[in-house]
RODO-2510 file (C-alpha; in nm, 4 decimals, decimal comma):
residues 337
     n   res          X          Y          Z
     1     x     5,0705    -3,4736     0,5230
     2     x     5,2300    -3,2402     0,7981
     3     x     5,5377    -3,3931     0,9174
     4     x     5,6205    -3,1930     1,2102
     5     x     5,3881    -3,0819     1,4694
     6     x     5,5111    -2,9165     1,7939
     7     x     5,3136    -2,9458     2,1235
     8     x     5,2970    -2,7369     2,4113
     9     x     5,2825    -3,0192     2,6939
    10     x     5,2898    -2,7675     2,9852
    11     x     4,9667    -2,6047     2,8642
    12     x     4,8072    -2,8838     2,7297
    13     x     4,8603    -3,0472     3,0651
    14     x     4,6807    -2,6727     3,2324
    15     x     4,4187    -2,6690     2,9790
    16     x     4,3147    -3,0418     3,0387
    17     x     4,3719    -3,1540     2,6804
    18     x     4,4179    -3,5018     2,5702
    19     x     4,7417    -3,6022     2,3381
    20     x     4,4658    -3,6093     2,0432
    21     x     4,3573    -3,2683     2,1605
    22     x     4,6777    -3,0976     2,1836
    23     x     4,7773    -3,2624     1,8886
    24     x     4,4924    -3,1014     1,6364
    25     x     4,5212    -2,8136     1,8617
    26     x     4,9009    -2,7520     1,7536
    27     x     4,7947    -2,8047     1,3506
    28     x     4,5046    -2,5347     1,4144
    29     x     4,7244    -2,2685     1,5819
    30     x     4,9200    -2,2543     1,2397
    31     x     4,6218    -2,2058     1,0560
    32     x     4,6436    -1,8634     1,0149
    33     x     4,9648    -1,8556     0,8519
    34     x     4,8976    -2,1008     0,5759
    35     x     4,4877    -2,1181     0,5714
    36     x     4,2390    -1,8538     0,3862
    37     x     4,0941    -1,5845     0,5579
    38     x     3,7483    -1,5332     0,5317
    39     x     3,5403    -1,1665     0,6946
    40     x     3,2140    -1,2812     0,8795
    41     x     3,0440    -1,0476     1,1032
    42     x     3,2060    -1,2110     1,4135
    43     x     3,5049    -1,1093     1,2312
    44     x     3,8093    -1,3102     1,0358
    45     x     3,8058    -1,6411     1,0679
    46     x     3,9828    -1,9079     0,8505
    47     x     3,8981    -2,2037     0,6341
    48     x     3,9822    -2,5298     0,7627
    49     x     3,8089    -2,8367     0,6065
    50     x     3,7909    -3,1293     0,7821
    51     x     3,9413    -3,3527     0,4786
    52     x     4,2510    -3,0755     0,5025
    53     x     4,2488    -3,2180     0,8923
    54     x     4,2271    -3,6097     0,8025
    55     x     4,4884    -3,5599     0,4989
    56     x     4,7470    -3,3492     0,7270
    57     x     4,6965    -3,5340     1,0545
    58     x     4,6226    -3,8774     0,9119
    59     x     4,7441    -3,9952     1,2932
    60     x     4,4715    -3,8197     1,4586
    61     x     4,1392    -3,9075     1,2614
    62     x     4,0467    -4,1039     0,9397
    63     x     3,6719    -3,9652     1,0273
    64     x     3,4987    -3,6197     0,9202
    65     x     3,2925    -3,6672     1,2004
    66     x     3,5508    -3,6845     1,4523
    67     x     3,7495    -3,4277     1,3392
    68     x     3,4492    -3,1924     1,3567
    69     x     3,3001    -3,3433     1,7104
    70     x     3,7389    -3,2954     1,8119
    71     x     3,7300    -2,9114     1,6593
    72     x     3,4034    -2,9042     1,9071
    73     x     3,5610    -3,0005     2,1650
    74     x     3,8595    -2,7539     2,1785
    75     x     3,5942    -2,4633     2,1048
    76     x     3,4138    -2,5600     2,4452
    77     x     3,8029    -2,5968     2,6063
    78     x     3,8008    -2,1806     2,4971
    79     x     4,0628    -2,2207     2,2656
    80     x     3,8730    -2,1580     1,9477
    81     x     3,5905    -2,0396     1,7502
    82     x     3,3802    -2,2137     1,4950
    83     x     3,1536    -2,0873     1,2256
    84     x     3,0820    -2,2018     0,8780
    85     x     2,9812    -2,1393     0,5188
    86     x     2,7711    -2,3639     0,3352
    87     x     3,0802    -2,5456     0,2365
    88     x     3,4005    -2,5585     0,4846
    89     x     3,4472    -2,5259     0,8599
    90     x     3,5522    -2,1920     0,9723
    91     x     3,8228    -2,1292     1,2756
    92     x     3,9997    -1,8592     1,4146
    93     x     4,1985    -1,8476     1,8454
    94     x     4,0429    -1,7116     2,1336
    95     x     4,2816    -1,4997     2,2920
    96     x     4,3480    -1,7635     2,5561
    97     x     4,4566    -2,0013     2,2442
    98     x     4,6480    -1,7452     2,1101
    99     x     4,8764    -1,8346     2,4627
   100     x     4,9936    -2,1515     2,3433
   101     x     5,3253    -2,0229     2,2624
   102     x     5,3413    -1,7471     2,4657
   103     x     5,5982    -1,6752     2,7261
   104     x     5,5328    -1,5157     3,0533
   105     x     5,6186    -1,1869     2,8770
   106     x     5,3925    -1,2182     2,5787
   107     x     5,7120    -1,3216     2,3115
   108     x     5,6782    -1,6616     2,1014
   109     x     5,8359    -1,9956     2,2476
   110     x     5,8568    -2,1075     1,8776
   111     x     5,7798    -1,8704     1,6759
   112     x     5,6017    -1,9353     1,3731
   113     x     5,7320    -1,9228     1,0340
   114     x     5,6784    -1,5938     0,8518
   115     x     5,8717    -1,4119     0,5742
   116     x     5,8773    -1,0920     0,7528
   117     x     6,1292    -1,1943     0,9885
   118     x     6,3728    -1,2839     0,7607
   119     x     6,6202    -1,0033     0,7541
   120     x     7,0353    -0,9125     0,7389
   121     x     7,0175    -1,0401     1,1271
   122     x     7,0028    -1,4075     1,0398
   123     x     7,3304    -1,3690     0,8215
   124     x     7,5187    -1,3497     1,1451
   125     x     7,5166    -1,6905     1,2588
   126     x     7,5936    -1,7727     0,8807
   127     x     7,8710    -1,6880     0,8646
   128     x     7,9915    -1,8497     1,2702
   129     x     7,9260    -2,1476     1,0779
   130     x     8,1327    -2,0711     0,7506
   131     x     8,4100    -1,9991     0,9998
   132     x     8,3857    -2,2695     1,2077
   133     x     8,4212    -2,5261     0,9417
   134     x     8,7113    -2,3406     0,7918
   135     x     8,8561    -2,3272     1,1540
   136     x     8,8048    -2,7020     1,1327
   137     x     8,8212    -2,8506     0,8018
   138     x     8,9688    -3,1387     0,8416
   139     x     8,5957    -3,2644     1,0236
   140     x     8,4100    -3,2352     0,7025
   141     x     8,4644    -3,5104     0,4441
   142     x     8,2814    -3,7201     0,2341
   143     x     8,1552    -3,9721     0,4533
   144     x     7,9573    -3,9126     0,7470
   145     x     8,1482    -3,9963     1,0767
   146     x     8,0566    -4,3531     1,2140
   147     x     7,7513    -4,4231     1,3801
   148     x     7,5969    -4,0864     1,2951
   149     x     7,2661    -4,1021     1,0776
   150     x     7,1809    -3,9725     0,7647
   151     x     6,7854    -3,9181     0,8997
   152     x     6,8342    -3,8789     1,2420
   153     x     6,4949    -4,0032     1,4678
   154     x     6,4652    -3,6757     1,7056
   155     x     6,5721    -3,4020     1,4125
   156     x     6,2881    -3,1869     1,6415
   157     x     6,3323    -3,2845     1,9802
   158     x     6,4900    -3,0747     2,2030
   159     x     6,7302    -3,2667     2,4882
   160     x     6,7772    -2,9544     2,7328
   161     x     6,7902    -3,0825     3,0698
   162     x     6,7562    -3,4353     2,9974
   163     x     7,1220    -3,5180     2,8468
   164     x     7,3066    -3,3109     3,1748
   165     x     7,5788    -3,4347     3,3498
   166     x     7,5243    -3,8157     3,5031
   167     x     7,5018    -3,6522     3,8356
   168     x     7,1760    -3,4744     3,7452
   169     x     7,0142    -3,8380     3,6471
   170     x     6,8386    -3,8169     3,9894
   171     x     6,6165    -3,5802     3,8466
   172     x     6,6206    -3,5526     3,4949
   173     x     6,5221    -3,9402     3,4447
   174     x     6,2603    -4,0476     3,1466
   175     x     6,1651    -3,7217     3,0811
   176     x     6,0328    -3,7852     2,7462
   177     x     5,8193    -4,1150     2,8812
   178     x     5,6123    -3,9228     3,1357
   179     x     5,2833    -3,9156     2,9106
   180     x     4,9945    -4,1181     3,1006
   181     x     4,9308    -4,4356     2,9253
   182     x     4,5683    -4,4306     2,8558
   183     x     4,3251    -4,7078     2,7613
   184     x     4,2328    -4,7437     2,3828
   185     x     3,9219    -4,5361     2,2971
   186     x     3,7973    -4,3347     2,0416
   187     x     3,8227    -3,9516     2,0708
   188     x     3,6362    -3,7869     2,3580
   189     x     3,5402    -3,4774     2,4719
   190     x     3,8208    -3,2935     2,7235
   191     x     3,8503    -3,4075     3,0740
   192     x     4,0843    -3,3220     3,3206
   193     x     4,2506    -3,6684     3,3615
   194     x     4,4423    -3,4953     3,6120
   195     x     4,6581    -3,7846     3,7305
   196     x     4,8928    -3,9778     3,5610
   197     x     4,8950    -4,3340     3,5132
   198     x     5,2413    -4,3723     3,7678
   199     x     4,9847    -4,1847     4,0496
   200     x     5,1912    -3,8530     3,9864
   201     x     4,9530    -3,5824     3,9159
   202     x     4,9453    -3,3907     3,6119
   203     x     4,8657    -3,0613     3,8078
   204     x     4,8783    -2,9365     4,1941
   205     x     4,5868    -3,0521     4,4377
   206     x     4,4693    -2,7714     4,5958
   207     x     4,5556    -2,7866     4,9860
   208     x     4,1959    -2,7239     5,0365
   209     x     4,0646    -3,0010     4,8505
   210     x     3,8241    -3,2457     5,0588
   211     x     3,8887    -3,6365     5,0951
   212     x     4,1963    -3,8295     5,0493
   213     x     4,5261    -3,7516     4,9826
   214     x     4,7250    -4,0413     4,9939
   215     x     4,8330    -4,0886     4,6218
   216     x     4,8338    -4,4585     4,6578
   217     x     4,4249    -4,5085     4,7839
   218     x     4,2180    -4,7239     4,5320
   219     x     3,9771    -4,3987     4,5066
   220     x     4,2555    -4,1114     4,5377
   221     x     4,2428    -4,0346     4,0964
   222     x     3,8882    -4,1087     4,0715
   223     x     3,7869    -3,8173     4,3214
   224     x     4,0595    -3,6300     4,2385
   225     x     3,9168    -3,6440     3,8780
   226     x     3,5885    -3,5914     3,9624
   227     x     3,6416    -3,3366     4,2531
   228     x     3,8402    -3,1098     4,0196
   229     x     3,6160    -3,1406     3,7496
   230     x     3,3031    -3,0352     3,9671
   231     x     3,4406    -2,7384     4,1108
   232     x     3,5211    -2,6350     3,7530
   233     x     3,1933    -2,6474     3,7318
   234     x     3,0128    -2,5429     4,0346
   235     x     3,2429    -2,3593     4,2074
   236     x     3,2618    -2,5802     4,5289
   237     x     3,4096    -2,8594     4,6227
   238     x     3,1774    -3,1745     4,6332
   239     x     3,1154    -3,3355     5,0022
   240     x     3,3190    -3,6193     5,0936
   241     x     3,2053    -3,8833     5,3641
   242     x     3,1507    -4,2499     5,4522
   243     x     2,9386    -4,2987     5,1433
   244     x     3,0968    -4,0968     4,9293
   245     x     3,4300    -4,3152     4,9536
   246     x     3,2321    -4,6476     4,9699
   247     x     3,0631    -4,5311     4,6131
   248     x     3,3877    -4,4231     4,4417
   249     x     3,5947    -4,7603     4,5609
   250     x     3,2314    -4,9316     4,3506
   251     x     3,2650    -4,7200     4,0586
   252     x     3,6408    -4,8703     4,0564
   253     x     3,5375    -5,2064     4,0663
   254     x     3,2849    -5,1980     3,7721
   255     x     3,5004    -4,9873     3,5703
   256     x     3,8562    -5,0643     3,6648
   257     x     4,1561    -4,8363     3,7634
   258     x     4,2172    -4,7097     3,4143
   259     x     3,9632    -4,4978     3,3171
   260     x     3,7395    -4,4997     3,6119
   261     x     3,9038    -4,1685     3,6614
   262     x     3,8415    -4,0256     3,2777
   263     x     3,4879    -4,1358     3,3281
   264     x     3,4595    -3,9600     3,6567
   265     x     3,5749    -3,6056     3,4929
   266     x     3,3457    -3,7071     3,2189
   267     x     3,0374    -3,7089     3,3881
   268     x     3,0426    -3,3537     3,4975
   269     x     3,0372    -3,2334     3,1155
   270     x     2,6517    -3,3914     3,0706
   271     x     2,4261    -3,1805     3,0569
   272     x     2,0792    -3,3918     3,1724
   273     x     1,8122    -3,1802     3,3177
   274     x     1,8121    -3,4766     3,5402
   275     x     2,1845    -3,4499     3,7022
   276     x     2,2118    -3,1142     3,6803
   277     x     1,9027    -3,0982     3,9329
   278     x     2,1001    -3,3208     4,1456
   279     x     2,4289    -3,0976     4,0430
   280     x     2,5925    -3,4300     3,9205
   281     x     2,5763    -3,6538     4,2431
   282     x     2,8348    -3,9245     4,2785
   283     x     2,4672    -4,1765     4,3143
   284     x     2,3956    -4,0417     4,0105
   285     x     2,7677    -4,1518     3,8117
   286     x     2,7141    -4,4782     3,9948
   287     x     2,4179    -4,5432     3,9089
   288     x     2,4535    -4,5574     3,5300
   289     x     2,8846    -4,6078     3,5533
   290     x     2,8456    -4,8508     3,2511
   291     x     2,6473    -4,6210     3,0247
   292     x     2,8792    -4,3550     3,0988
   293     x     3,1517    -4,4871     3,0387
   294     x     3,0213    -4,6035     2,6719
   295     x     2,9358    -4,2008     2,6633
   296     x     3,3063    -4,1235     2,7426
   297     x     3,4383    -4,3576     2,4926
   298     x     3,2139    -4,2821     2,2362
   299     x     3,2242    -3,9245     2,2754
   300     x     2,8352    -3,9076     2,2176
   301     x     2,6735    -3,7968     2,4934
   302     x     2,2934    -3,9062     2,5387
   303     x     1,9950    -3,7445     2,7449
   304     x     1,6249    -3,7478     2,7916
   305     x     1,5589    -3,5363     2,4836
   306     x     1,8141    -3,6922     2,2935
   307     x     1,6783    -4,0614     2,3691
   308     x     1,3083    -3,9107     2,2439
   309     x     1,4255    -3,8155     1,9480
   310     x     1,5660    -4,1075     1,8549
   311     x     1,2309    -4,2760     2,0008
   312     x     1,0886    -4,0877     1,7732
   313     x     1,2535    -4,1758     1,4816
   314     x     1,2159    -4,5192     1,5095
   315     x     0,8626    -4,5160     1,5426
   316     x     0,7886    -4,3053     1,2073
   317     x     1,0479    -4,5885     1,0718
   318     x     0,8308    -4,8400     1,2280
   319     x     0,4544    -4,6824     1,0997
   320     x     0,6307    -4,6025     0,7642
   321     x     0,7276    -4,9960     0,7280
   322     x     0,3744    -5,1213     0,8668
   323     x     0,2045    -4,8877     0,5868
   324     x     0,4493    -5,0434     0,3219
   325     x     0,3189    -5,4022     0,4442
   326     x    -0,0366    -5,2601     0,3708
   327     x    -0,0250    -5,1441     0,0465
   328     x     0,1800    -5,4741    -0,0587
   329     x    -0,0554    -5,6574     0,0477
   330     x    -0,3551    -5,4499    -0,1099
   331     x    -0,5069    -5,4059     0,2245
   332     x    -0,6712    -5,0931     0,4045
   333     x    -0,4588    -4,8522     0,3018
   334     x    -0,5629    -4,5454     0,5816
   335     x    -0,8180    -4,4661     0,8326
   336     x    -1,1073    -4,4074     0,5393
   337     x    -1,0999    -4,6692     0,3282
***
């Protein structure tokens, strides 16, 4: 099991991922240094089983299958690639991945751990250390000085600007409890869940953006959600009027504050023949809110051909059972007889 895993919240927050996202996301951006290379004609990938997922990130998944439909899901974010052999998944980072710990001039935030960099540099700030606690012995004993721990809790959190002077507590408060408190659901495909559960967005709302902008309106994070999330995928901004705001304070009501706003985002990943024709209509999320929402918490998405085939299956299940009556029964066993 991994013990540490460090997550880039500012680009998980401008990439739209989830905390279950950005969490697998982290573990796969290390692959490389740890995982087995493997030449395909698309080029190197590596070999990343999805039992090595559920026994490193045992917080994330107990499931193959979510793992998988999770690694899925952060290939159609642009963040990875998948292939396969006939035995283990294959991975490697899309360049925009490769940004996760990337400053604005292309160094490493945290770099990651490699052998090579290990060199006569790193004895410098050895030996400030030796000299410090010869400067100051009389600080190191035996015991531990009181109310220190031996295991402290945050041995990997960083505190810069959040421990600052009290006069800075005016802005620096509850940094580290900012993360949206989201409803209990399984794993789901990324949406933008652009605003935070304390109606502070997670990203800036374009100025150009149609409808409201009061934070505090019952149906200001459902459009947001949904308004963002359809010009990702159109290109335009949806049409807000009368109806449009009347139809978005329903889809509230049946769904509830929490997650009407996930579901919202949601929607505009599904591709139905039938709502893209109507380029995802707000009628259209209405219309079916309930059965989306079961979409968005199940992560399985469902449409016309989808619902055949399972028609489909049931009725050669069905024919296959009626035929097993028949020849139980020593009755006409086909069409011939």
């Amino acid at each position: 099991m991994q013990f540490t895993v460090t997550i880039n919240q500012a680009k998980a927050l401008e990439w739209g991922l989830n905390a279950q996202q950005a969490l697998l996301f982290a573990f796969v951006y290390e692959a490389p240094s740890w995982a087995k290379p493997m030449r395909t004609e698309q080029g190197t990938f590596y070999a990343l089983s999805k039992g090595k997922i559920i026994d490193e990130l045992p917080l994330l998944t107990d499931k193959p299958d979510t793992a998988y439909r999770m690694l899925k899901a952060l290939a159609q974010a642009g963040l990875i690639m998948l292939s396969s052999t006939a035995s283990v998944t294959l991975v490697r980072l899309t360049e925009k991945g490769k940004q996760w710990n990337r400053k604005q001039d292309g160094s490493e935030k945290y770099p990651t751990s490699n052998a090579g960099r290990v060199g006569k540099k790193s004895d410098a700030p050895r030996k400030k250390i030796r000299s410090t606690s010869e400067k100051y012995p009389s600080k190191v004993g035996k015991k531990s000085d009181p109310g220190s721990e031996k295991s402290p809790t945050n041995q990997d959190t960083s505190d810069q600007g959040t421990n600052q002077d009290t006069s800075d507590q005016g802005t620096n408060q509850d940094t580290s409890h900012s993360l949206q408190e989201a409803p209990a659901a399984p794993p789901q495909p990324a949406a933008l869940a652009l605003v935070a559960q304390n109606d502070a967005p997670r990203c800036a709302i374009p100025d150009d953006m149609p409808g409201p902008k009061d934070q505090t309106c019952k149906t200001f994070k459902a459009w947001a959600n949904y308004a963002m999330a359809y010009r990702k995928r159109y290109e335009a901004w949806p049409v807000w009027n009368a109806k449009a705001g009347g139809q978005l304070g329903q889809l509230v009501d049946r769904l509830g504050a929490d997650v009407a706003h996930h579901v919202a985002a949601y929607f505009l990943t599904i591709n139905d023949s039938r709502l893209i024709n109507g380029c995802h209509s707000i009628g259209d999320l209405l219309a079916k809110a309930e059965a989306y929402h079961t979409q968005w918490a199940t992560g399985r998405q469902m449409n016309a051909r989808t619902a055949r085939q399972i028609e489909d299956t049931q009725a050669n299940l069905n024919a296959a059972k009626q035929a097993a009556q028949n020849i139980r029964a020593g009755g006409i066993r086909n069409a011939f007889l």
